[in-house]
Structures are given as C-alpha cells and as structure tokens.
C-alpha positions as semicolon CSV with decimal commas, in nm:
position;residue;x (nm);y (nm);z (nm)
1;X;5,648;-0,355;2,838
2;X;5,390;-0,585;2,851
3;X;5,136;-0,325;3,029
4;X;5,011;-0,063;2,735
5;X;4,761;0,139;2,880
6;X;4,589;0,111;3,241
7;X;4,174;0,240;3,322
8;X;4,256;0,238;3,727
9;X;3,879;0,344;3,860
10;X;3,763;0,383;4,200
11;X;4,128;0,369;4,318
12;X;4,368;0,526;4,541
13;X;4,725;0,717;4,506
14;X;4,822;0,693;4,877
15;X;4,671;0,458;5,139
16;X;4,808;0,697;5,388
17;X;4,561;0,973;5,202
18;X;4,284;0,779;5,232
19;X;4,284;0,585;5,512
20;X;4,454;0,865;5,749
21;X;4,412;1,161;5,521
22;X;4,568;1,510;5,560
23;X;4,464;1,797;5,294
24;X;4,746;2,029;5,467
25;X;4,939;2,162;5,109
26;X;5,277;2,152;5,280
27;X;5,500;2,447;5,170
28;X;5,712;2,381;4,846
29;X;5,439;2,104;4,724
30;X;5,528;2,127;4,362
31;X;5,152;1,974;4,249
32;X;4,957;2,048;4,625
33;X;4,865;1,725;4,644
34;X;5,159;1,514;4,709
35;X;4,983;1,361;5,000
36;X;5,255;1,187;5,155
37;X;5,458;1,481;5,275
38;X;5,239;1,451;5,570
39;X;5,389;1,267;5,879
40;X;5,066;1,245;6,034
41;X;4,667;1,268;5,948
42;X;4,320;1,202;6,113
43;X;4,252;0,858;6,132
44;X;3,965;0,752;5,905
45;X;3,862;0,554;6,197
46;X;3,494;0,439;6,052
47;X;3,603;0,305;5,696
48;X;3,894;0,145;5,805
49;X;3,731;0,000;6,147
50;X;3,486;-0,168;5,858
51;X;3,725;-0,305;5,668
52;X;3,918;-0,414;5,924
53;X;3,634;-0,610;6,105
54;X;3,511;-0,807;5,768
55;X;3,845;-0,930;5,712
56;X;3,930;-1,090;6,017
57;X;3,544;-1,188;6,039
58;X;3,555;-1,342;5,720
59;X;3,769;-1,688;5,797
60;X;3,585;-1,717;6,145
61;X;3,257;-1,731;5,931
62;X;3,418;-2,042;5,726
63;X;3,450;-1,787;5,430
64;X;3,874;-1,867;5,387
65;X;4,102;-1,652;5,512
66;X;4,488;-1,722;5,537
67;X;4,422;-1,841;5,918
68;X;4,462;-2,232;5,808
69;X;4,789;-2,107;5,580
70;X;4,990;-1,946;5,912
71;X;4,954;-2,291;6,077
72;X;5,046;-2,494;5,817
73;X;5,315;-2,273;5,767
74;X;5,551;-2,393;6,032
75;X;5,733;-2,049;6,091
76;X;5,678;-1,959;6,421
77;X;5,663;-1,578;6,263
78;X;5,383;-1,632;6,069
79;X;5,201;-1,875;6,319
80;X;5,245;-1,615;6,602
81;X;5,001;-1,400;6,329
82;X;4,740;-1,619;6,367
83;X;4,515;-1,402;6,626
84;X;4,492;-1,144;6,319
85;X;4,329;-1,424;6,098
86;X;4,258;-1,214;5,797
87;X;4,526;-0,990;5,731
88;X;4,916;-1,012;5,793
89;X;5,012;-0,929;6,120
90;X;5,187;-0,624;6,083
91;X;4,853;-0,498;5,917
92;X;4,655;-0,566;6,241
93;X;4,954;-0,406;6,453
94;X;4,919;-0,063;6,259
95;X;4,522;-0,039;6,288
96;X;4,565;-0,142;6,673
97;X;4,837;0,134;6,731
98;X;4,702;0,382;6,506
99;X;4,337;0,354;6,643
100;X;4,454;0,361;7,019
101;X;4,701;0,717;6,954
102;X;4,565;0,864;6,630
103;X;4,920;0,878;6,543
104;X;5,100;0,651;6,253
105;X;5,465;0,515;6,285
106;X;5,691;0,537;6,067
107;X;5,677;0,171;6,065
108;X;5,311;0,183;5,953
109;X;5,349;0,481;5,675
110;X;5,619;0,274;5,493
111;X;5,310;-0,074;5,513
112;X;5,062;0,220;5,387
113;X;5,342;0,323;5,080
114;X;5,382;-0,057;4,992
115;X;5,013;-0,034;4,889
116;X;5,032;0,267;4,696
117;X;5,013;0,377;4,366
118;X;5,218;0,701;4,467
119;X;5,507;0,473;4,567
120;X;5,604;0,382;4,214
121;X;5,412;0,655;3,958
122;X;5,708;0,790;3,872
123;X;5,761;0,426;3,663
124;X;5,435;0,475;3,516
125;X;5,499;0,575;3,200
126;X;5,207;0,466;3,007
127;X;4,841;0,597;2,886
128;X;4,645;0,651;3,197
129;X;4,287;0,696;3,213
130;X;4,140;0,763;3,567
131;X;3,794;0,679;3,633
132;X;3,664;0,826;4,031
133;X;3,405;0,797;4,195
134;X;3,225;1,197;4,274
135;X;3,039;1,077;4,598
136;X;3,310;0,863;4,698
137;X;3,427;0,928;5,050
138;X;3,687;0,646;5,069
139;X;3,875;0,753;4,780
140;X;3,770;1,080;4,698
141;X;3,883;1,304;4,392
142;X;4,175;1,427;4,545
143;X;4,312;1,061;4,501
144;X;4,243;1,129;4,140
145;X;4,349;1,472;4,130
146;X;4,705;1,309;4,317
147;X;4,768;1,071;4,038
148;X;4,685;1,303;3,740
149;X;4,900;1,626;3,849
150;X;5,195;1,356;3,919
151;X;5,172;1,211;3,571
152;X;5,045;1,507;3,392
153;X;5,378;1,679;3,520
154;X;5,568;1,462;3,352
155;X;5,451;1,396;3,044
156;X;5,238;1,106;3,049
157;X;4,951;1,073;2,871
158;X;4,652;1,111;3,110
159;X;4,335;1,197;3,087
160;X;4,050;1,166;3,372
161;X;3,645;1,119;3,396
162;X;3,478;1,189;3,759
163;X;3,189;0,972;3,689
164;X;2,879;0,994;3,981
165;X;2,916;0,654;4,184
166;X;3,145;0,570;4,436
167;X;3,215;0,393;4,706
168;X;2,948;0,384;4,993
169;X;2,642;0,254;4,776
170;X;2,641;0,526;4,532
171;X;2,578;0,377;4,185
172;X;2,660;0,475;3,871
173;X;2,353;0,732;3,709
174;X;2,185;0,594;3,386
175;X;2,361;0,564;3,085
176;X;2,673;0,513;3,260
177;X;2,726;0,179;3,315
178;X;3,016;0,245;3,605
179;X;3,169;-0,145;3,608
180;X;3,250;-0,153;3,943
181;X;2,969;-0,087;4,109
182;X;2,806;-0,415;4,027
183;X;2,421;-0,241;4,049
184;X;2,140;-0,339;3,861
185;X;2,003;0,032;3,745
186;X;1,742;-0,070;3,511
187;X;1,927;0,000;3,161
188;X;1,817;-0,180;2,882
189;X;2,127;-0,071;2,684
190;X;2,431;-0,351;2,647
191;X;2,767;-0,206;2,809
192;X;2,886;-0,115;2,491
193;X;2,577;0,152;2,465
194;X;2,717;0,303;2,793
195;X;2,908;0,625;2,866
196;X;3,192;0,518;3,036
197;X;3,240;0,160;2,847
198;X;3,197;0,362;2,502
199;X;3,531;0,623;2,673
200;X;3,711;0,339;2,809
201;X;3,714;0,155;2,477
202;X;3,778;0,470;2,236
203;X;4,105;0,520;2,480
204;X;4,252;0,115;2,469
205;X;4,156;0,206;2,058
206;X;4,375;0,453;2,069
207;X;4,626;0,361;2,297
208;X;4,689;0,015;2,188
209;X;4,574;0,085;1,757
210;X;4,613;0,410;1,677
211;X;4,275;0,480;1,642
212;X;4,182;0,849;1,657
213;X;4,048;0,926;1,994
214;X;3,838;1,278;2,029
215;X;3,747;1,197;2,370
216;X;3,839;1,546;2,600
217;X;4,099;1,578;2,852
218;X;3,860;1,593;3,165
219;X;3,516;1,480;3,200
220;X;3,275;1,539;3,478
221;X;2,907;1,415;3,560
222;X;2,679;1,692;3,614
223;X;2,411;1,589;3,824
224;X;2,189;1,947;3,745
225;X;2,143;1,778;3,369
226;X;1,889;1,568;3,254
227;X;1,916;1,283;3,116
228;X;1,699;1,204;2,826
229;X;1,687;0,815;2,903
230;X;1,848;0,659;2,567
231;X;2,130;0,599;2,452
232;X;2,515;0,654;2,589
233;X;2,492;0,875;2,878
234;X;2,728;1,182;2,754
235;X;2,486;1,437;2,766
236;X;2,476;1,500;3,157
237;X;2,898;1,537;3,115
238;X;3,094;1,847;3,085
239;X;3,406;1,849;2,951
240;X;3,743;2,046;2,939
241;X;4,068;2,016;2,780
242;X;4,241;1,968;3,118
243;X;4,221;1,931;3,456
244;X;4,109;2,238;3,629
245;X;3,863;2,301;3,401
246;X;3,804;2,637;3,525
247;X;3,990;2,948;3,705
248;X;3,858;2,973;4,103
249;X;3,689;3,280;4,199
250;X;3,821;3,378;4,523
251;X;3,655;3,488;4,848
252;X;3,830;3,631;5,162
253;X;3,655;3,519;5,526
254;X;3,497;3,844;5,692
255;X;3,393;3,948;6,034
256;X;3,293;3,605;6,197
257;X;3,083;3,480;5,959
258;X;3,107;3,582;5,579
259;X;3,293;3,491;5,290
260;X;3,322;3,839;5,013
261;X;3,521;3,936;4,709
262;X;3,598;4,270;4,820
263;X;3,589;4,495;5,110
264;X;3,672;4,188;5,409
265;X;3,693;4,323;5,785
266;X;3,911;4,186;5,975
267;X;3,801;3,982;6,301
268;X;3,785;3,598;6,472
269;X;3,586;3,355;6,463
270;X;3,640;3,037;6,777
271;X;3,489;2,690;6,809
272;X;3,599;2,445;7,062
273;X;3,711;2,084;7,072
274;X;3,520;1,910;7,330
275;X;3,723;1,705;7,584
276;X;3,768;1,305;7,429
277;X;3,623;1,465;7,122
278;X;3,241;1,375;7,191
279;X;2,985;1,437;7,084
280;X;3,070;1,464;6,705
281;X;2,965;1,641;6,413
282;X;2,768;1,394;6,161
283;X;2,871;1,378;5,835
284;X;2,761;1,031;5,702
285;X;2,763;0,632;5,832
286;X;3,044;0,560;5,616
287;X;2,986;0,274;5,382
288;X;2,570;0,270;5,505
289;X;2,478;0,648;5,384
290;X;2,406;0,586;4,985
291;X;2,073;0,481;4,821
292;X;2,248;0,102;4,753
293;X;2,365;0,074;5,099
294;X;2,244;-0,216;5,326
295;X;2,179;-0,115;5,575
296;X;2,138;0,244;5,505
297;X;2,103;0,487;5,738
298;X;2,004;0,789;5,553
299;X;2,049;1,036;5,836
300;X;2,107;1,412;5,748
301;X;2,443;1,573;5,846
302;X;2,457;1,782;6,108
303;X;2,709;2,032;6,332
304;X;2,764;2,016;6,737
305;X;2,657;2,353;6,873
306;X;2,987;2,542;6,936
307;X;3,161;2,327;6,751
308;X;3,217;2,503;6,398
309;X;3,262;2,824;6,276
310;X;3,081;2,900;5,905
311;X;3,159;3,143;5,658
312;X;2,871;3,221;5,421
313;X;2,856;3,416;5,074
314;X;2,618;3,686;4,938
315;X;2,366;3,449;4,819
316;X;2,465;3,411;4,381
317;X;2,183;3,628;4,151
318;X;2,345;3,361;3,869
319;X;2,360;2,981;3,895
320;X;2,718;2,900;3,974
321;X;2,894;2,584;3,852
322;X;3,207;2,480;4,073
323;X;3,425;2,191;3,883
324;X;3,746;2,137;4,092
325;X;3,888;2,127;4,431
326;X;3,887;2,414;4,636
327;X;4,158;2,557;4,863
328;X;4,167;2,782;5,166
329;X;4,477;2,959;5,291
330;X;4,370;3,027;5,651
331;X;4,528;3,228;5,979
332;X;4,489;2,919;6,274
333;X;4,544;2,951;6,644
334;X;4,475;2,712;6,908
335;X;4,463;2,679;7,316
336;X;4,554;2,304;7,357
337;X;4,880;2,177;7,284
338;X;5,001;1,966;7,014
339;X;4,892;1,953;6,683
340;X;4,571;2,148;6,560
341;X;4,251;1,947;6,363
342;X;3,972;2,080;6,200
343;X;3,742;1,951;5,953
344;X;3,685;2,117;5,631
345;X;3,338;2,133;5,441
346;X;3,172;2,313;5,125
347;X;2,776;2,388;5,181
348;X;2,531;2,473;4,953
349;X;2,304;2,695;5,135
350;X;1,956;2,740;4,988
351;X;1,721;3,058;5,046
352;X;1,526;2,896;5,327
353;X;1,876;2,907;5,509
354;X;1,849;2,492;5,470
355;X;2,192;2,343;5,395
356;X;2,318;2,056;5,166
357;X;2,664;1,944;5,233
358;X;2,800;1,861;4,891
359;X;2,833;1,479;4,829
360;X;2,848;1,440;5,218
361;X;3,237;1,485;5,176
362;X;3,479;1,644;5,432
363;X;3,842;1,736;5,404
364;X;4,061;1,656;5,715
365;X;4,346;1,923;5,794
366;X;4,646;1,832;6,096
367;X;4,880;2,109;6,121
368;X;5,183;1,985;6,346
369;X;5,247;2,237;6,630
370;X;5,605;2,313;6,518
371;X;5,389;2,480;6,197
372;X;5,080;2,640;6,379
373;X;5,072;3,021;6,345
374;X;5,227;3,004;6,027
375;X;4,913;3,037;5,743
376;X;4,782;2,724;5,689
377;X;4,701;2,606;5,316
378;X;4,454;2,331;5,223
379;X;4,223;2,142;4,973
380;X;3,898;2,091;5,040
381;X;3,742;1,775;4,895
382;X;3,694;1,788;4,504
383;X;3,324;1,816;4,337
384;X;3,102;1,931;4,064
385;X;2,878;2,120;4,166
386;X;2,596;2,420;4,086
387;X;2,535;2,661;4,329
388;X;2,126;2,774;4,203
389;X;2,066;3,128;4,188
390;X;1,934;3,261;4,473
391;X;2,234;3,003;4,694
392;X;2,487;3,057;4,881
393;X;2,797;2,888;4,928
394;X;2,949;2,818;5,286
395;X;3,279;2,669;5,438
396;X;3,226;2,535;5,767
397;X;3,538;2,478;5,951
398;X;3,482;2,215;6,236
399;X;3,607;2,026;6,532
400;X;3,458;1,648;6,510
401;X;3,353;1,426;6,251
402;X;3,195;1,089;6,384
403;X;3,402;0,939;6,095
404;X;3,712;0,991;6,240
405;X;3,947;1,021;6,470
406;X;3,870;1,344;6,648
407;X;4,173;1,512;6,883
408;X;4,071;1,412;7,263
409;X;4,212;1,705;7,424
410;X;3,963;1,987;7,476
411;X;4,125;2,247;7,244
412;X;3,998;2,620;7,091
413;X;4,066;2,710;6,793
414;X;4,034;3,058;6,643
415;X;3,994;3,171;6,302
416;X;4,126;3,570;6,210
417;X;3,950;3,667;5,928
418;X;4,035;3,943;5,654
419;X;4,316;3,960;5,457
420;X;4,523;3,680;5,410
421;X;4,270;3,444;5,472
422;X;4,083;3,334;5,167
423;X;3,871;3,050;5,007
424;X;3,919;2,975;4,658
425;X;3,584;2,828;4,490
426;X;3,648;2,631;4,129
427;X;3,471;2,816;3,920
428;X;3,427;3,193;3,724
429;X;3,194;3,448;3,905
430;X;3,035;3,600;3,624
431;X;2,958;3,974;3,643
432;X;2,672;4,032;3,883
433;X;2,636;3,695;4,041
434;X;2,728;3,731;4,390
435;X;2,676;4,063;4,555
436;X;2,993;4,169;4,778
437;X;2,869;4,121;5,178
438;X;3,066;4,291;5,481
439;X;3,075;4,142;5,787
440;X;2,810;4,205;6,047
441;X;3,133;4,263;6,319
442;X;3,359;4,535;6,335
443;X;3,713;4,555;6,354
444;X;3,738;4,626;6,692
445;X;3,452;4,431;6,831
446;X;3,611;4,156;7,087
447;X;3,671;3,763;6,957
448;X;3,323;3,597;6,926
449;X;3,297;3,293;7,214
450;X;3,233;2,971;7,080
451;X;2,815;2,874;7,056
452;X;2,759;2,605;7,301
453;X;2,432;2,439;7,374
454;X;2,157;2,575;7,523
455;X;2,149;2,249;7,808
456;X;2,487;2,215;7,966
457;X;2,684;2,468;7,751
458;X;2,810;2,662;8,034
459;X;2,924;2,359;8,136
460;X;3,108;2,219;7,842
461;X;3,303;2,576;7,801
462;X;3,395;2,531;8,197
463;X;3,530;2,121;8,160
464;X;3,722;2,303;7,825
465;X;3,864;2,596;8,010
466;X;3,942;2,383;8,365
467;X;4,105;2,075;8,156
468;X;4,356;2,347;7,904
469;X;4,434;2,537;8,283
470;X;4,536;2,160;8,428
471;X;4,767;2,073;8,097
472;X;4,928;2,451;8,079
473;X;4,987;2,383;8,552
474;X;5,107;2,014;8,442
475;X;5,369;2,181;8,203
476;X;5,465;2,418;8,430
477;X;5,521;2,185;8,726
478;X;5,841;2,135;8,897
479;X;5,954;1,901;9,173
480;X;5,867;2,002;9,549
C-alpha cells in the first residue's frame, strides 16, 4: 500500500453523525458509537443551511463552481442539475427534502455513507493518528471517539490528541500550532517548535522509520493549565495510555431536579415542546460564536422557560476533572406522537448559581416511537473539563435548539427519576468531593408541570394541550 500512516484532523466518521446527528446508543452497539445504526436524527439545520448557501453562492459570485461544466456537458442528466449550481444535484435534493420533513431517505443516508470515513474503516488498516477539534460543534469528539473505538477494536494502531480549536472560529491555544485553522496567534516559534507538529512528526517517524515514538495513547488540552509562553505547548496536555482515560463516576437523577450518588427518590420531571418548535433554546450561531468568527455574535446560551428540565449535583468540595464522553441511561415518556427529541447538555454551574455550558456543545437524542418507553441510552457530547471546587455539575435535558431542527408538534415529555435513570460523568469522585443531595420532592408528591413564562404561559400550555387533544380526536376519527 502506497498509504503508510494517515493524521485525519478536524474530520468526520459519519456525515449522517454530523450533519443529522443522533447520540441514541442503540441496543447491541458493540463500541456505542456506531452512529449509523440510526435511521433517523435531528437535522443540523444551521451548519448545513451554511454550507449549503456558500456553495451554490459561490459560482453566482464568479468564484467557479461546476455550473459552466453541467452545460457543457451535454447530458441532459447533468444539465437538468444546473439550478443546484454548486453541488450535484442529488446533494441539493437531500438538503431540500431533509430540511422541509426533518426526516432522511434512505436515498439520502446511502449519499451521506459515500462521504464517510465509517463506510470503509474496516479497510483501514494502517497507523492512525486523530487530531479533533474540543470546541468543535460540527465535528465534535464523538466523531473522534467513532473512528478510534472502530479501529482500536480491531487492532489498528491508533492513537488520538483532542487539541482546543475547532471548527466555528476557535483557534488553536499557544504553542499548538493546530494546521488547519489557518490563524495568526502571535507565536514566534517555527511549526516545528509546536505541540501538535512536534506529535504529528514523532508518529510519521515512527510509523514510516522505526523511530521510537514515546508519545501516549490519548492526549487532551486542558484549558485550567497555564501556559508558560515558550516553547512546544505540552505542558497544558494530559495524557493517558488509552482512550477513556478515566473510570465515570456515576450519578442517578432525583426528585425533579438533582443528580446524587446515593440515596435517589424517585419522581418526574416534564418540559414541553412548543407547537412548530419556536421559540428555541440558544446554544450558539453556529459557525459565528468563536473569538475568530466574522461576524461573531458572542451571545450567551440560554433555555426557553418550560422548556427543559435540569438535574443539578451537590456542588464538588474538590476540583473535578471530567476527560471523556458522558452517557445517560434515562426513563422517557412523551404526549405527542411519533418519535421523541430532546437535547442533551453538560453545565458547569458556579456558586453564584451562574452557568457555563461546556464548549457550547449539545448532544441530539431521536428515539423512534416503536422504542419509546423502553430506557433510553445516550452520549452526551465529549469534553475536558474541571468542575472548580465549590461547582456543580448539571444535565439539562431540553426541547429546542435554534441549531436545529426542532420536532413541530407540540409534545411533553416526562422524565422519572430514581433508579434506573443515571448520568455517568468521565471522571473519579475522589473521597469527599461531592456531598450526596436528596431531592427536594417526595415520592408521592404529583408530576411537576412544565415552567412556562410568566407573559403568555398559560397560554402556551393551553395551544400544547388543545393541539395533542386535536391529533389524539384526528386518530380516533371515523367516517360519518
């Protein structure tokens, strides 16, 4: 083979993932990431709507495009393409379809898998390093995580750095010299003084001369590290032998609202889907949130009263660190029909009760009907992270994201809390750290109804309630 060794960075495994991404683990997973198993996801409607628009903007702006190729082409095909200017036609036929229903063909998975890496790994047979992006939100971690776990299962040599740029006009820290993000951050160093040029070097030394390469299995940027300005930038990474790096410590959702390691009460917790799914949580402009952006729009991210139910620890008397990708094995109900979405999220909640979504990243979960009721496993979008002492950590579990997609039926969804439904954070709880909490709501207390807003709440709970009576009377109705 010609190909010795491949550095993929900022990359994806599956298209489908990223562009229409479900973090439902679907029973008998072997690696609980193997994306694809996933008929259907929630539309990454902003980052693909982006993409989408520069291409086929690009050849009306005189910038090229394949527009003059499908008329010169002479196939009546490929000329009937020519009102999707900068992309093949069946490209512009899946974003049209997929952005009017939410729902992907099977025509337009098997486009997605021609793109994809996960389509032919299990060829790839040679050194892998994977370089990805930690505030990434177009191909987060998990893409990462996808491609390691696959080859790592099999043998391959892989080993994998989450580095602290990423798409969206996050830049590479100091020191690091990320290649791909093409920023100008002020180093004085040559590449070859650089953190991640010095690691991807020391692995084609090895891979392709023998050269002895003590480089660990799994790298990470820790952004709670100084940096002390000189030099290759290894000092603000931690390192492991493998990917996790850590056990999880896990916490089982309590009451309404809390998240504890021992002594959970059982109860519910409800949040509504608003009819056409507006307004929308906020969790970042996609592509216009990071400090390189232009334009930026900085704004902070925010929840839709009602919207979300949150889930909130004892607040840690230790600074936690949290390396991985978390999971939560959930007990989901829902009034609307078809299939149930929610929005994932990891907080950082400080003692002021301020909040700081980590890396602005969400994790979108569908759960086809035919599998509601049954518990519901899923990853939350990978970090590293510390938790200060004194912080909490939260999972929010919500209805919208402006980013997406969002389900247009009004729907509610309810959470039961206590045993069997759990949240597993990356990371070791060391003795003492977090102090056990209960939850503020008995056993026997009645299901919490959703928070709505102050102005027009009653009102939004009626339009839910009245539209979910007129779909159950449609289904019900027979010929006079």
């Amino acid at each position: 083979s010609r190909v010795r060794a491949i550095v993929p960075g900022r990359t994806w495994n599956s298209l489908q993932y990223s562009l229409d991404p479900n973090n439902r683990v679907v029973p008998g997973d072997p690696t609980g990431f193997t994306h694809t198993l996933n008929a259907q996801g929630v539309f990454k409607q902003q980052w693909t709507s982006l993409f989408f628009a520069s291409g086929n903007s690009n050849p009306l702006m005189g910038k090229g495009g394949c527009a003059q190729d499908k008329l010169a082409s002479g196939d009546p095909a490929t000329v009937a393409g020519l009102p999707c200017p900068g992309f093949l036609l069946a490209v512009c036929q899946t974003y049209a379809g997929i952005s009017a229903t939410g729902d992907a063909t099977e025509a337009d998975r098997a486009l997605l898998a021609d793109a994809s890496g996960a389509t032919a790994i299990d060829r790839l047979k040679v050194p892998t390093l994977l370089v990805q992006g930690q505030s990434d939100t177009l191909f987060n971690l998990n893409d990462a995580v996808a491609t390691y776990t696959s080859l790592r299962r099999r043998g391959v040599p892989v080993t994998m750095i989450w580095n602290s740029g990423g798409h969206g006009g996050y830049s590479s820290a100091p020191g690091e010299c990320e290649v791909y993000d093409g920023a100008d951050r002020g180093d004085t160093k040559s590449l070859d003084d650089c953190y991640l040029t010095l690691r991807t070097l020391a692995f084609f030394d090895q891979a392709l001369r023998g050269r002895p390469d003590p480089s660990p299995g799994f790298t990470f940027f820790r952004d709670w590290v100084a940096y002390g300005g000189s030099g290759a930038n290894d000092e603000q990474y931690g390192s492991a032998p493998s990917f996790p790096a850590t056990a999880a410590t896990t916490f089982t959702l309590s009451g309404a609202n809390a998240l504890v390691t021992k002594g959970a009460t059982a109860g519910t917790a409800s949040f509504v889907n608003p009819p056409g799914g507006l307004p929308a949580a906020y969790s970042e402009t996609s592509n216009s949130t990071g400090p390189g952006s232009s334009p930026r729009v900085p704004l902070p991210p925010t929840e839709q009263p009602g919207q979300s139910a949150s889930f909130t620890s004892a607040p840690f008397t230790k600074a936690f660190e949290s390396v991985g990708v978390p999971r939560a094995t959930l007990r989901l109900a829902h009034a609307g029909p078809g299939d149930l979405v929610l929005f994932g999220k990891v907080l950082d909640v400080a003692p002021d009760g301020s909040t700081t979504l980590i890396k602005r990243l969400i994790a979108p979960v569908r759960v086809p009907a035919a599998a509601v009721g049954e518990p519901v496993v899923f990853n939350l979008a990978g970090f590293a992270h510390r938790f200060d002492a004194g912080h909490s950590v939260r999972l929010t579990l919500a209805a919208t994201d402006a980013t997406s997609y969002n389900r247009k039926a009004p729907d509610v969804i309810t959470v039961t809390t206590g045993a069997g439904s759990t949240f597993a954070l990356p990371g070791v709880l060391a003795k003492g750290a977090a102090a056990p909490r209960t939850s503020s709501r008995p056993v026997t207390a009645p299901p919490p109804a959703p928070r709505l807003p102050s102005t027009g709440g009653s009102a939004l709970l009626g339009m839910v309630a009245v539209a979910l009576l007129g779909l159950g009377l449609q289904g019900r109705r027979t010929p006079s």
